[in-house]
Each structure stands twice: as structure tokens, then as C-alpha cells.
N, CA, C and O atoms as a CHARMM CRD file, in Angstrom:
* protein
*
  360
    1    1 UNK  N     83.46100 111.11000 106.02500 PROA 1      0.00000
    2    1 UNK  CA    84.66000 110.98800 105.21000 PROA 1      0.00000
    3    1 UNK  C     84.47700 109.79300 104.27700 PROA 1      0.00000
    4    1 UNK  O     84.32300 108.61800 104.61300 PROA 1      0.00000
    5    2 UNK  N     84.52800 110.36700 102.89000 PROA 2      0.00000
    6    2 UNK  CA    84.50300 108.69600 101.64300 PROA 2      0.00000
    7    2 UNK  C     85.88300 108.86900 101.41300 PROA 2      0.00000
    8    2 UNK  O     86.62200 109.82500 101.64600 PROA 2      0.00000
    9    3 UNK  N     86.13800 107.49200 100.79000 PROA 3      0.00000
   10    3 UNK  CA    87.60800 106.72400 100.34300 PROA 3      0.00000
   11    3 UNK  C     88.21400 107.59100  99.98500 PROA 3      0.00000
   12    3 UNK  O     89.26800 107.60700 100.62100 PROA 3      0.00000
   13    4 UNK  N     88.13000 108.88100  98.84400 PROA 4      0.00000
   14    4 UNK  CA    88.53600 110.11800  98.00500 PROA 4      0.00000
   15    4 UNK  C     89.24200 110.72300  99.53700 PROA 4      0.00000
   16    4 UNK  O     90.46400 110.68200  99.68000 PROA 4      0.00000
   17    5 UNK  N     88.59900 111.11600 100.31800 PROA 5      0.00000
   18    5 UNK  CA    89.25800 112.05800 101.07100 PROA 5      0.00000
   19    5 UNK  C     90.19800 111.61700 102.42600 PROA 5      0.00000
   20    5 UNK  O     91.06700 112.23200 103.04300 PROA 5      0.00000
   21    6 UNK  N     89.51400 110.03600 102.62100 PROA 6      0.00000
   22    6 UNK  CA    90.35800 109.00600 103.60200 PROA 6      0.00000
   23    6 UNK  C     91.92900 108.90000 102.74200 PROA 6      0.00000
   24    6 UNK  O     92.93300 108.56500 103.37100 PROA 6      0.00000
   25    7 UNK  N     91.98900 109.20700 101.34100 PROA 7      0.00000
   26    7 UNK  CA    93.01500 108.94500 100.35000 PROA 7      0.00000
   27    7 UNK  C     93.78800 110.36200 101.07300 PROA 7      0.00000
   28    7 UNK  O     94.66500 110.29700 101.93400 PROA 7      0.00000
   29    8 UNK  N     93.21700 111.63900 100.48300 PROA 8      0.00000
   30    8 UNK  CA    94.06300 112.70500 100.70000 PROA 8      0.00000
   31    8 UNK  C     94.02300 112.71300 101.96700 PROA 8      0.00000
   32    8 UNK  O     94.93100 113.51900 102.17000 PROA 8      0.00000
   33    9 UNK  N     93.57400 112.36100 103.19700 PROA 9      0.00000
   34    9 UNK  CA    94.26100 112.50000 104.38100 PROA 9      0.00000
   35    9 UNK  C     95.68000 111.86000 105.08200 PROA 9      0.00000
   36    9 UNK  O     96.48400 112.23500 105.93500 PROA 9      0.00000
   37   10 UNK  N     95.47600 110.50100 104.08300 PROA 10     0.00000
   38   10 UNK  CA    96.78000 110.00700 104.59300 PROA 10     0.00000
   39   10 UNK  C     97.72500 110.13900 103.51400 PROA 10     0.00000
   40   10 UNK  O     98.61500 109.30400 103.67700 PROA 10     0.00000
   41   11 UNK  N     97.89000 110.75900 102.59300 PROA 11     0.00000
   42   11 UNK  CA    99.09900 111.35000 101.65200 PROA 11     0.00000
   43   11 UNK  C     99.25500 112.93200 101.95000 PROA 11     0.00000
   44   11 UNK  O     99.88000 113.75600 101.28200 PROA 11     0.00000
   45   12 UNK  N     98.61000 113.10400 102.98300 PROA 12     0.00000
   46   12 UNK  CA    99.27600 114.34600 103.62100 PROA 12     0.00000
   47   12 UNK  C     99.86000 114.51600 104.63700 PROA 12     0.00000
   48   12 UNK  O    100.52900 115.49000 104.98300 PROA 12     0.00000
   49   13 UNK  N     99.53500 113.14000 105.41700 PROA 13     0.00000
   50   13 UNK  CA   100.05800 113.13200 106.49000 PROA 13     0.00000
   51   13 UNK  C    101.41700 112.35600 106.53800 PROA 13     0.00000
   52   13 UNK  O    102.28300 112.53000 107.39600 PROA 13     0.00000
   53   14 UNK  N    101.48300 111.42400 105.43400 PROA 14     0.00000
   54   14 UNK  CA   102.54200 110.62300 105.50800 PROA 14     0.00000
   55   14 UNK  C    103.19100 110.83100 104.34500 PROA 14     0.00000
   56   14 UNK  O    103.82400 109.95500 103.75500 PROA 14     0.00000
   57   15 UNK  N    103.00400 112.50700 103.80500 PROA 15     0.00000
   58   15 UNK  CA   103.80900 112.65000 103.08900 PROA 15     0.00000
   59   15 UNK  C    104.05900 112.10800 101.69700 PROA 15     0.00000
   60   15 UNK  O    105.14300 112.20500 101.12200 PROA 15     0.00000
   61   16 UNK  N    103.12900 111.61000 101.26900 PROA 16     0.00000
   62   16 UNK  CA   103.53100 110.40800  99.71400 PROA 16     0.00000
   63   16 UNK  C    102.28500 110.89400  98.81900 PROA 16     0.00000
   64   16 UNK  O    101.37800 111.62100  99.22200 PROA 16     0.00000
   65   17 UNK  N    102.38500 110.47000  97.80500 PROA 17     0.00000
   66   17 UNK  CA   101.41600 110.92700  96.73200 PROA 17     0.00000
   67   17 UNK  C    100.21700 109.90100  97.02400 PROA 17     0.00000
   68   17 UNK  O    100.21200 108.95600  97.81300 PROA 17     0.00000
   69   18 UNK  N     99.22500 110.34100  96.18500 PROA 18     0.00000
   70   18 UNK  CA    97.82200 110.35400  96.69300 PROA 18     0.00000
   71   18 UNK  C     97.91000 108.74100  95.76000 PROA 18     0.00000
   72   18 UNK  O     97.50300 107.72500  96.32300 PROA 18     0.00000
   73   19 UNK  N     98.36400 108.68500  94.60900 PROA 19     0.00000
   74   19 UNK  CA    98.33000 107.46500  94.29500 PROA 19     0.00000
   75   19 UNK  C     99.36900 105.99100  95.01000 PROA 19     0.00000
   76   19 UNK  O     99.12100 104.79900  94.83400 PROA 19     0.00000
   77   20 UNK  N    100.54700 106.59300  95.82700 PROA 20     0.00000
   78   20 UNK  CA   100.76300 106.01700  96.46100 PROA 20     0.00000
   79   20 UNK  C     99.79800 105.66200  97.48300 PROA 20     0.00000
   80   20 UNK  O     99.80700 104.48800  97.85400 PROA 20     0.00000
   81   21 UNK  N     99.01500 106.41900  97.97700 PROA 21     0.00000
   82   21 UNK  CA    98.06600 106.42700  99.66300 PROA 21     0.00000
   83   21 UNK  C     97.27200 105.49400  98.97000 PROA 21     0.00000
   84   21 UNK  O     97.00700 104.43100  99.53100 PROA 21     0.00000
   85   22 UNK  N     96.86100 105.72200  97.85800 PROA 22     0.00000
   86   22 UNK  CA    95.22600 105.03800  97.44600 PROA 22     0.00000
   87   22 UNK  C     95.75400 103.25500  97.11600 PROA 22     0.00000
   88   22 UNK  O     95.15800 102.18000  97.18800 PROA 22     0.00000
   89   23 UNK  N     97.20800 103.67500  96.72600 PROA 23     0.00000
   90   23 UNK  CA    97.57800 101.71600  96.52500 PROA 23     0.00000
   91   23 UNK  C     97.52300 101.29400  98.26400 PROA 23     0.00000
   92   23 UNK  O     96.85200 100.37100  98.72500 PROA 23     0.00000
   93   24 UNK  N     98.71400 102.54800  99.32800 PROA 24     0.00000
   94   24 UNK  CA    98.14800 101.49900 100.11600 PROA 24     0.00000
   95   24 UNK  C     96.68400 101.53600 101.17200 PROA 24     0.00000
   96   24 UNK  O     96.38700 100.71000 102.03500 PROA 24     0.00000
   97   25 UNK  N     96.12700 102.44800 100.87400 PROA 25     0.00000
   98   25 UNK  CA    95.15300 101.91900 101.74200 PROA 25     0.00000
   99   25 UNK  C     93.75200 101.02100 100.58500 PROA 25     0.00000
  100   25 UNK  O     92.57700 101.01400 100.95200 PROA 25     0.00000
  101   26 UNK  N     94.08800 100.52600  99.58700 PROA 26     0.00000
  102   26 UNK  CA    93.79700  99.17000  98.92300 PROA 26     0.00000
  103   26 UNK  C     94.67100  97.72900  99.53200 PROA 26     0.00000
  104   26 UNK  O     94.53100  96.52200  99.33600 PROA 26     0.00000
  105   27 UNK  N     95.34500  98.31800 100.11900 PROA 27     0.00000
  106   27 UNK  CA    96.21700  96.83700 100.27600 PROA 27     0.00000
  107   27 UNK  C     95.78300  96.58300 101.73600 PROA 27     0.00000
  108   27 UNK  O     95.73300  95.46600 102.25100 PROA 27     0.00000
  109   28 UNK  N     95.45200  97.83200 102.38700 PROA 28     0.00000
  110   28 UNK  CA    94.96700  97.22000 103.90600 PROA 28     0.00000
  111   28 UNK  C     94.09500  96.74000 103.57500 PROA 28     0.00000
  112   28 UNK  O     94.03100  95.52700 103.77600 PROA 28     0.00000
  113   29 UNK  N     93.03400  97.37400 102.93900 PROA 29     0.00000
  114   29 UNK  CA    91.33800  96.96000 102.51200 PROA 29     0.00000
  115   29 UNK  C     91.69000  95.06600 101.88000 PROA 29     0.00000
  116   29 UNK  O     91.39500  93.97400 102.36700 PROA 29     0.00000
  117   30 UNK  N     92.28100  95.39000 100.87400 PROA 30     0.00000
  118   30 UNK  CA    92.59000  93.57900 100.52800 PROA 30     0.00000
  119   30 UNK  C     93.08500  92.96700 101.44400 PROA 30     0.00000
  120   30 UNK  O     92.86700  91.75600 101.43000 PROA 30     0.00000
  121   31 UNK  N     93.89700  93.49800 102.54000 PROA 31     0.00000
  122   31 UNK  CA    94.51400  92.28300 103.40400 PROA 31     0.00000
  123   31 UNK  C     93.68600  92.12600 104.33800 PROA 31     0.00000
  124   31 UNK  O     93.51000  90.92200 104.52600 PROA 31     0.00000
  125   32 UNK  N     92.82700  93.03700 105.31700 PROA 32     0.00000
  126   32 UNK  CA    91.58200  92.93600 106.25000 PROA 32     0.00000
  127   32 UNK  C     90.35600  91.67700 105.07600 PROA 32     0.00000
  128   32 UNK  O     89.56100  91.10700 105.82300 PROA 32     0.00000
  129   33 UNK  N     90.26500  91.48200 104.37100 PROA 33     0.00000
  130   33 UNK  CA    89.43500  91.34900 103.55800 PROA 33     0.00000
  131   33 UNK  C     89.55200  89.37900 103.52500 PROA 33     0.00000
  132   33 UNK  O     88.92100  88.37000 103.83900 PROA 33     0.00000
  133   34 UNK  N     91.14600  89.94900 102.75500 PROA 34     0.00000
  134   34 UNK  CA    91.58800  88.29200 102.45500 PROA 34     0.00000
  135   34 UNK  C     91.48700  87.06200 104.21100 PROA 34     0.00000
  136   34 UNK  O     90.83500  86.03200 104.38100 PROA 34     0.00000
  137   35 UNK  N     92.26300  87.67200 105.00100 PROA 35     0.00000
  138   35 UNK  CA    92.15800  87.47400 106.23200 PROA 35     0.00000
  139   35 UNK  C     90.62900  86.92000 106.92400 PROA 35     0.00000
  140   35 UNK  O     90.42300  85.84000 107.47900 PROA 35     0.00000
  141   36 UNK  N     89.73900  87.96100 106.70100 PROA 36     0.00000
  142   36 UNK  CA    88.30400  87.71400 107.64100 PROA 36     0.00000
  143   36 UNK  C     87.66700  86.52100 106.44900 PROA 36     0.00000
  144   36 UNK  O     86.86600  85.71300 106.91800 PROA 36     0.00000
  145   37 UNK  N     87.97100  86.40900 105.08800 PROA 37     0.00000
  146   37 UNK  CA    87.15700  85.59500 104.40100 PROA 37     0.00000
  147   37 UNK  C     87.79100  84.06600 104.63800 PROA 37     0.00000
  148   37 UNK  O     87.12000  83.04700 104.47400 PROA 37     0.00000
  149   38 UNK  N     89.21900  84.07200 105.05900 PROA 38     0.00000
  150   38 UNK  CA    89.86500  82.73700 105.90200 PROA 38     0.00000
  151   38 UNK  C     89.49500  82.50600 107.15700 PROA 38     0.00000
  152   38 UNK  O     90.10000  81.65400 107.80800 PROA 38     0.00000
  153   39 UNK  N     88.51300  83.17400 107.67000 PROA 39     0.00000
  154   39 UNK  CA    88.21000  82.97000 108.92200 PROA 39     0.00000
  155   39 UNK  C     88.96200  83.71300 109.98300 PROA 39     0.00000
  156   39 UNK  O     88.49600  83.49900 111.10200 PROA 39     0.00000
  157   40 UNK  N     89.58600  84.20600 109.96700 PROA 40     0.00000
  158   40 UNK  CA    90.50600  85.14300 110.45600 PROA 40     0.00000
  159   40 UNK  C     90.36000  86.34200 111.29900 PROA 40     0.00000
  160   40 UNK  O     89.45500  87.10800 110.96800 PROA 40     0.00000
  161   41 UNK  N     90.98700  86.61600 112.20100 PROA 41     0.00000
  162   41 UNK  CA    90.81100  88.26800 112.44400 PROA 41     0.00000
  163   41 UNK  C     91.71200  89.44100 112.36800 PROA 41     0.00000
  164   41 UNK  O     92.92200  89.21600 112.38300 PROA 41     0.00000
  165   42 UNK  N     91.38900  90.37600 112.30800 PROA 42     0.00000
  166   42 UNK  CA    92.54800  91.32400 112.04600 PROA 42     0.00000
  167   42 UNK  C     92.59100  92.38400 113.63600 PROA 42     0.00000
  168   42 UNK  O     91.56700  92.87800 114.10900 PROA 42     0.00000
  169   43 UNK  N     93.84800  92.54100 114.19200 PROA 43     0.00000
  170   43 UNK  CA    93.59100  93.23700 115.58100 PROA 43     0.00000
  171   43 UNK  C     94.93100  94.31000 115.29700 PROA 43     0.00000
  172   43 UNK  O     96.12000  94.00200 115.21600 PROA 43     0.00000
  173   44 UNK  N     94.20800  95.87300 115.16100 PROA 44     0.00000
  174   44 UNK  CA    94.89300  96.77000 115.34700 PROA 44     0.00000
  175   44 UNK  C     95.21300  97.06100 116.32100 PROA 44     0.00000
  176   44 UNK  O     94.20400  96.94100 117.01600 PROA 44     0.00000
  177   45 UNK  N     96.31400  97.53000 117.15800 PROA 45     0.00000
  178   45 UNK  CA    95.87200  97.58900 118.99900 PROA 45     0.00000
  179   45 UNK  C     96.03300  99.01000 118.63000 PROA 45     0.00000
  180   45 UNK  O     96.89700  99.64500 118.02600 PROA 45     0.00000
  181   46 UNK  N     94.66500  99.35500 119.32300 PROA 46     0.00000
  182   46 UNK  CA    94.60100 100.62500 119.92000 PROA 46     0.00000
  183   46 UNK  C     93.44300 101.22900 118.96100 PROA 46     0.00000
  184   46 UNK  O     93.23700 102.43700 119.08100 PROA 46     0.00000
  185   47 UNK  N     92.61800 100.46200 117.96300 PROA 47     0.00000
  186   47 UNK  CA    92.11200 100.79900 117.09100 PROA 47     0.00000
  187   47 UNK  C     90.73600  99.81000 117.19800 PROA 47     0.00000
  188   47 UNK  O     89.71000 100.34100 117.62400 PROA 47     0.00000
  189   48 UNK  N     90.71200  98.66100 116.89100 PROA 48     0.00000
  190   48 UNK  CA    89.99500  97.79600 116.85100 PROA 48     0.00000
  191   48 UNK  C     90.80500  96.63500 116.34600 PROA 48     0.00000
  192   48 UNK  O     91.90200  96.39900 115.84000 PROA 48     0.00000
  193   49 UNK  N     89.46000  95.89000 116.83000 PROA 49     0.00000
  194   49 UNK  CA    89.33800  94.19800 115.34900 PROA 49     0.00000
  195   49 UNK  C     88.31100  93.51500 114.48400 PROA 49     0.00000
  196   49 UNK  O     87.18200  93.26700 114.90700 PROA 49     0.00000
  197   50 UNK  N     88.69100  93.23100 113.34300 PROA 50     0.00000
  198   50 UNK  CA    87.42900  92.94300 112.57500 PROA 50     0.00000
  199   50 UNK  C     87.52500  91.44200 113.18400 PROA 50     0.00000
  200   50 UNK  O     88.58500  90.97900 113.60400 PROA 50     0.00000
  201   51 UNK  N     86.41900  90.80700 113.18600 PROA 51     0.00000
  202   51 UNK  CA    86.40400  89.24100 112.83300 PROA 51     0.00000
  203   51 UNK  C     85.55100  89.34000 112.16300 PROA 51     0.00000
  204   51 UNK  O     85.16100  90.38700 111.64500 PROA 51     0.00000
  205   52 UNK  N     84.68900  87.31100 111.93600 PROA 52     0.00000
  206   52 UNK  CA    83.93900  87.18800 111.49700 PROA 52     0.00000
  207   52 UNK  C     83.34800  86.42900 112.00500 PROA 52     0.00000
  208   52 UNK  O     83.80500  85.32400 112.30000 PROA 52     0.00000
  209   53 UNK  N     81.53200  87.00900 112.38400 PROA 53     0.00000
  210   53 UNK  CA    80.29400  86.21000 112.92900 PROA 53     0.00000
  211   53 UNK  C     79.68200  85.71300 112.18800 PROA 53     0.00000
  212   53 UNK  O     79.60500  85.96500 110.98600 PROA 53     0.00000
  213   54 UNK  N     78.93600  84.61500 113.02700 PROA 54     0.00000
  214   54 UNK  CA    77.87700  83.49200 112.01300 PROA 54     0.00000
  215   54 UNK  C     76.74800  83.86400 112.50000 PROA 54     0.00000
  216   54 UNK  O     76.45600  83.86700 113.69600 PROA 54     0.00000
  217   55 UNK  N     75.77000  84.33600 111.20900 PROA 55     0.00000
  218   55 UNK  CA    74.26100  84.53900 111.45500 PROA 55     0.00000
  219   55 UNK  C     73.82300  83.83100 110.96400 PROA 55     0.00000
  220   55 UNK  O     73.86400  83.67000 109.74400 PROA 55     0.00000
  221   56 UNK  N     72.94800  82.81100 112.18900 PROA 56     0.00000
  222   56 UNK  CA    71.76100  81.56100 111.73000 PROA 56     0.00000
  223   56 UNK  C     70.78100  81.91200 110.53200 PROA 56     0.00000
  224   56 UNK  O     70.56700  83.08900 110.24200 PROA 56     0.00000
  225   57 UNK  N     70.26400  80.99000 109.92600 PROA 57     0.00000
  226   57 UNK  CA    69.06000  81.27100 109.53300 PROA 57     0.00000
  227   57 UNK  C     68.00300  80.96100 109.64600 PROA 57     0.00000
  228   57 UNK  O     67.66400  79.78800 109.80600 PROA 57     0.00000
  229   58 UNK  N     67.08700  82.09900 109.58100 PROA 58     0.00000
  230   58 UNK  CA    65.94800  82.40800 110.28800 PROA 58     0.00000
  231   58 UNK  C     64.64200  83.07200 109.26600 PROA 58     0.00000
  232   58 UNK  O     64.89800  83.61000 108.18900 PROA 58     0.00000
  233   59 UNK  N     63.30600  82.93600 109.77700 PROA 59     0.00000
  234   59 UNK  CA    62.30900  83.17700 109.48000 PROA 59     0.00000
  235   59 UNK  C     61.98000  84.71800 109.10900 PROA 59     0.00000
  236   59 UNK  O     61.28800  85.19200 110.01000 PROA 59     0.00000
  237   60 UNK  N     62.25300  85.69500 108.04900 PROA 60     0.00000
  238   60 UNK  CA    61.33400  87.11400 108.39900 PROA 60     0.00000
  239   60 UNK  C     60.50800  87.22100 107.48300 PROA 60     0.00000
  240   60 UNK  O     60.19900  86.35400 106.66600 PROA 60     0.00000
  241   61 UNK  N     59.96100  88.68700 107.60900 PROA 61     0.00000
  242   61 UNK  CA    58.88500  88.72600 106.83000 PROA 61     0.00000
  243   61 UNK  C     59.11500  89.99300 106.16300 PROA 61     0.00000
  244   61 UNK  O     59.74100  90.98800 106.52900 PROA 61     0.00000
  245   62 UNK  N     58.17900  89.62200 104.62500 PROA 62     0.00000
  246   62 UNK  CA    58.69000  90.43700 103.47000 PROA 62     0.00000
  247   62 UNK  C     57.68100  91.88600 104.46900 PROA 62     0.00000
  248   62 UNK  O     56.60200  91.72700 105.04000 PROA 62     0.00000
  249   63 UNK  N     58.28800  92.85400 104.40500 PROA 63     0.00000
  250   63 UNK  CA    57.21000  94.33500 104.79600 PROA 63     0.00000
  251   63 UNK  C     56.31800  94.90700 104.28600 PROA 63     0.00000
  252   63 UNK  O     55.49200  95.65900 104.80300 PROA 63     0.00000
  253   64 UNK  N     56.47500  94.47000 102.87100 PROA 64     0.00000
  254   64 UNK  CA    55.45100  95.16700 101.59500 PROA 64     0.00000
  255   64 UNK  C     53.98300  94.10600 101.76400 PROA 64     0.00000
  256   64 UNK  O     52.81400  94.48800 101.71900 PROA 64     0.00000
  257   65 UNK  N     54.56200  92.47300 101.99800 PROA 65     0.00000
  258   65 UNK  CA    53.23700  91.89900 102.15600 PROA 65     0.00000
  259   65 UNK  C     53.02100  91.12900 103.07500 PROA 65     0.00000
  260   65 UNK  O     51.95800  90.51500 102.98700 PROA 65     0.00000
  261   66 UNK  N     53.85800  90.86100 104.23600 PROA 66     0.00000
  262   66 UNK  CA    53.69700  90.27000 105.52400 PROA 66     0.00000
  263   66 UNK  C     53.96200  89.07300 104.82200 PROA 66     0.00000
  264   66 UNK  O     54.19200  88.23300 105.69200 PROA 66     0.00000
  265   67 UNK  N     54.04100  88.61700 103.84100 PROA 67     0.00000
  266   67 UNK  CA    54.57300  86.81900 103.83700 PROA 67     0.00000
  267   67 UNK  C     55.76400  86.34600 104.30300 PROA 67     0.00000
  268   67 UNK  O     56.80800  86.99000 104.19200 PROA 67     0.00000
  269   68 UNK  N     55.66700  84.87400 105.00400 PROA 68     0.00000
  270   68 UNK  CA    57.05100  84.95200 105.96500 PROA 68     0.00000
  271   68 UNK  C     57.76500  84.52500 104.34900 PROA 68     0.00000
  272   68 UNK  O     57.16100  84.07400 103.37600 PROA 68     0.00000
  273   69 UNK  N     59.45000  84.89100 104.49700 PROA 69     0.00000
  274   69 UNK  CA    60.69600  84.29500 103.72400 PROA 69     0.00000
  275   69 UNK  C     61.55500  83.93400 104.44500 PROA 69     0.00000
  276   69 UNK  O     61.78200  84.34100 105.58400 PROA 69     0.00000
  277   70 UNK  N     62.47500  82.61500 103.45500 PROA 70     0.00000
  278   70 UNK  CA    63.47500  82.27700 104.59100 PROA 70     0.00000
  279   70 UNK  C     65.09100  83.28000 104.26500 PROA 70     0.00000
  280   70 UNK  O     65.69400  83.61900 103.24600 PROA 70     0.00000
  281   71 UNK  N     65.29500  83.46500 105.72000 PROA 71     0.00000
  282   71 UNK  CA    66.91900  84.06200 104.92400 PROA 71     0.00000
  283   71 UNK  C     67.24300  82.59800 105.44100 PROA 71     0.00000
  284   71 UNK  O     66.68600  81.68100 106.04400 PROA 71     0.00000
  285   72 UNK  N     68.68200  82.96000 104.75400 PROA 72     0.00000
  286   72 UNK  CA    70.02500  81.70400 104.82100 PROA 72     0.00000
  287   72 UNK  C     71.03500  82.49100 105.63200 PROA 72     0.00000
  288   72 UNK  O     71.13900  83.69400 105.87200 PROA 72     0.00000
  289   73 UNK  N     71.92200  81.16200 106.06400 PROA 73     0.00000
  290   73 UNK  CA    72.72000  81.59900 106.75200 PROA 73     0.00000
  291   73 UNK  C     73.32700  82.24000 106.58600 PROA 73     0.00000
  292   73 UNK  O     73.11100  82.53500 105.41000 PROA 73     0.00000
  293   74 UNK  N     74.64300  83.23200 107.16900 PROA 74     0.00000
  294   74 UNK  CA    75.30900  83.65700 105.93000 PROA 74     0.00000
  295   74 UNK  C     76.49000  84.26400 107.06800 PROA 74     0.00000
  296   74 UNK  O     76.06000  84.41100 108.21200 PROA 74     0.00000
  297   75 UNK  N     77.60600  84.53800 106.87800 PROA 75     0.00000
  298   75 UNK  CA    78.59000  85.12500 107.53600 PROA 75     0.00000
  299   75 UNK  C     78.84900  86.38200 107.59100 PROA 75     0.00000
  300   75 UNK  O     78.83800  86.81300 106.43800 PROA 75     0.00000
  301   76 UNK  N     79.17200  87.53200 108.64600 PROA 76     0.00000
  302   76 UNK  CA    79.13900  88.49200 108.32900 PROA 76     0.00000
  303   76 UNK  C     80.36300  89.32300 109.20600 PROA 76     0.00000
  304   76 UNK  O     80.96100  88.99200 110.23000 PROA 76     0.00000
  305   77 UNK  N     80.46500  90.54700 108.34700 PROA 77     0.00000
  306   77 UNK  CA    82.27500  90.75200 109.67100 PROA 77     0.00000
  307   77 UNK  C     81.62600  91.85900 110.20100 PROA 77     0.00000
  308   77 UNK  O     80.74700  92.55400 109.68900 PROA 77     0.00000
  309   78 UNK  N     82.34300  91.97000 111.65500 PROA 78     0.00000
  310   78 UNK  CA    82.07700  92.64500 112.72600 PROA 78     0.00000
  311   78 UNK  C     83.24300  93.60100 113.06700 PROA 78     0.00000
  312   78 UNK  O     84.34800  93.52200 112.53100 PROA 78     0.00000
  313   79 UNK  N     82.91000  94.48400 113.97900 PROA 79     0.00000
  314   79 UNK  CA    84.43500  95.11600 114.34700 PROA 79     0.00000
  315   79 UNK  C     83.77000  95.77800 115.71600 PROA 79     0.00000
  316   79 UNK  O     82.74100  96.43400 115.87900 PROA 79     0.00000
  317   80 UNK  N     85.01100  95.22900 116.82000 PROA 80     0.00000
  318   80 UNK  CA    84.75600  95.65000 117.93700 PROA 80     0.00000
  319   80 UNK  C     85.54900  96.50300 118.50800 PROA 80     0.00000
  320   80 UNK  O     86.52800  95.89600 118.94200 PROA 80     0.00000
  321   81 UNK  N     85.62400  98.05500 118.80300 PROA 81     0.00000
  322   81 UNK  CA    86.65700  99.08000 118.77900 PROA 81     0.00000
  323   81 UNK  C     87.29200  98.83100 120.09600 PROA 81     0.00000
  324   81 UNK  O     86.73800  98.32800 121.07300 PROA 81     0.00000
  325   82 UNK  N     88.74000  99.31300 119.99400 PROA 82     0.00000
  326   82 UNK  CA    89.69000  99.03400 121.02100 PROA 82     0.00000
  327   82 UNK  C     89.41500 100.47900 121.80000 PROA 82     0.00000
  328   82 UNK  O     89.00100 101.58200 121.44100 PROA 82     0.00000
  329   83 UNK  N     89.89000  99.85600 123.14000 PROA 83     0.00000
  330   83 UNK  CA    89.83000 100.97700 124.38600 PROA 83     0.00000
  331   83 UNK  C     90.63600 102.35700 124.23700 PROA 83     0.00000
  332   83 UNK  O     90.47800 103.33300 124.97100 PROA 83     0.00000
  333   84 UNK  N     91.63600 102.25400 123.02700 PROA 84     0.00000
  334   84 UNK  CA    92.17600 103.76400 123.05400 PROA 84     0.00000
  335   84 UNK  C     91.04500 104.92500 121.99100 PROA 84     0.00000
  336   84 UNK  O     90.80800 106.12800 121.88000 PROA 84     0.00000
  337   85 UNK  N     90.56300 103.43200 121.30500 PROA 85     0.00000
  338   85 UNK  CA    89.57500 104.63900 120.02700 PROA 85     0.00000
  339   85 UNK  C     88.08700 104.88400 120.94900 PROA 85     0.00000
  340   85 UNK  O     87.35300 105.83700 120.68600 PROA 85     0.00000
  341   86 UNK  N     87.80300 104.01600 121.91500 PROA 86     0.00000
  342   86 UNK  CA    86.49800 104.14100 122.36400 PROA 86     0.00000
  343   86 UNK  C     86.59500 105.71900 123.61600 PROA 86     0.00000
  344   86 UNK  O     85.78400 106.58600 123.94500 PROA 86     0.00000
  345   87 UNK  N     88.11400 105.39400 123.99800 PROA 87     0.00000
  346   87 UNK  CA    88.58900 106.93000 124.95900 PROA 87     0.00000
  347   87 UNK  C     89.12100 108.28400 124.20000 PROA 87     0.00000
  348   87 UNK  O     89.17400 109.37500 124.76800 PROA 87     0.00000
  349   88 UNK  N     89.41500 108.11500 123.16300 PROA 88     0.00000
  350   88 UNK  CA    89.51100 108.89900 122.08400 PROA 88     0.00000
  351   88 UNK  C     88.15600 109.63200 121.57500 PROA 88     0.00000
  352   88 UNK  O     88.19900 110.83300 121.30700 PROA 88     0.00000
  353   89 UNK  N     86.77000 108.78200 121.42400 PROA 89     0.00000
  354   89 UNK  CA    85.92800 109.51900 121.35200 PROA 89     0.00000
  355   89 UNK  C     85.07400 110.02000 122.47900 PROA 89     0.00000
  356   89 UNK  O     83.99100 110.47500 122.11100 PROA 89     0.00000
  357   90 UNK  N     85.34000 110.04300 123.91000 PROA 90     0.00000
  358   90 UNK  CA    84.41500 110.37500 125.20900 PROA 90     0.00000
  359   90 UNK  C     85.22500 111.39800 125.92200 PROA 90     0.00000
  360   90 UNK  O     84.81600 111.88500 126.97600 PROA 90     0.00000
């Protein structure tokens, strides 16, 4: 499922026009967004939560020529699914 059809699923279900759905599921996307870049987490219950992890930096190597490069640190968001979506799919 891409954004286009995540759009028409929830303006059918909740009844509202597709440009209504697409403002709000932009406004979840901006508010999950604004939130995790404050350090923040976002906790749906029954769904998940995004936070945000810190990845060190570390040594790899380019694949094309085996020379080591450095990455940098860098922050990255995670999402760990809640027990009704993880029983929802088993």
C-alpha cells in the first residue's frame, strides 16, 4: 500500500473526502515527525511507537573497493509494534 491508496482507504472509511484524508494523514506524518526530531516519542496504544535511536559512528567499507570509510553518527527513528498489532498479525 503507497500514500495514494493509504489516502483512499481512510476517506472511505471515515467517510470525508480524499483531500480532507490526505491533509490529515499529512498532519499525523508532520506531527510523528516534529515530535521524534525533539527527541520525542510518539505511542499509539495498540499500534506501536516511534522513538528515536542513536547510531555510533563506526568504521565500514566501501563494497566496490574494500577501502575502509568513516560513517558519522547520526540519529535514526525506530518503531516498536504494540501487542494488539503484533496479535493482529499471528
Amino acid at each position: 500500500m503507497n500514500k495514494t491508496e493509504l489516502i483512499d482507504h481512510i476517506a472511505q472509511q471515515a467517510d470525508i473526502s480524499k483531500a480532507a484524508a490526505g491533509r490529515a494523514l499529512d498532519a499525523v506524518i508532520g506531527g510523528v515527525k516534529g515530535t521524534l526530531k525533539k527527541g520525542g516519542s510518539v505511542t499509539l496504544v495498540g499500534f506501536g511507537t516511534f522513538a528515536v535511536g542513536k547510531r555510533t559512528a563506526r568504521t565500514g567499507r566501501n563494497p566496490r573497493t574494500g577501502a575502509a570509510i568513516k560513517i558519522k553518527a547520526a540519529m535514526v527513528p525506530k518503531f516498536r509494534p504494540g501487542k494488539a498489532l503484533k496479535d493482529a498479525l499471528n
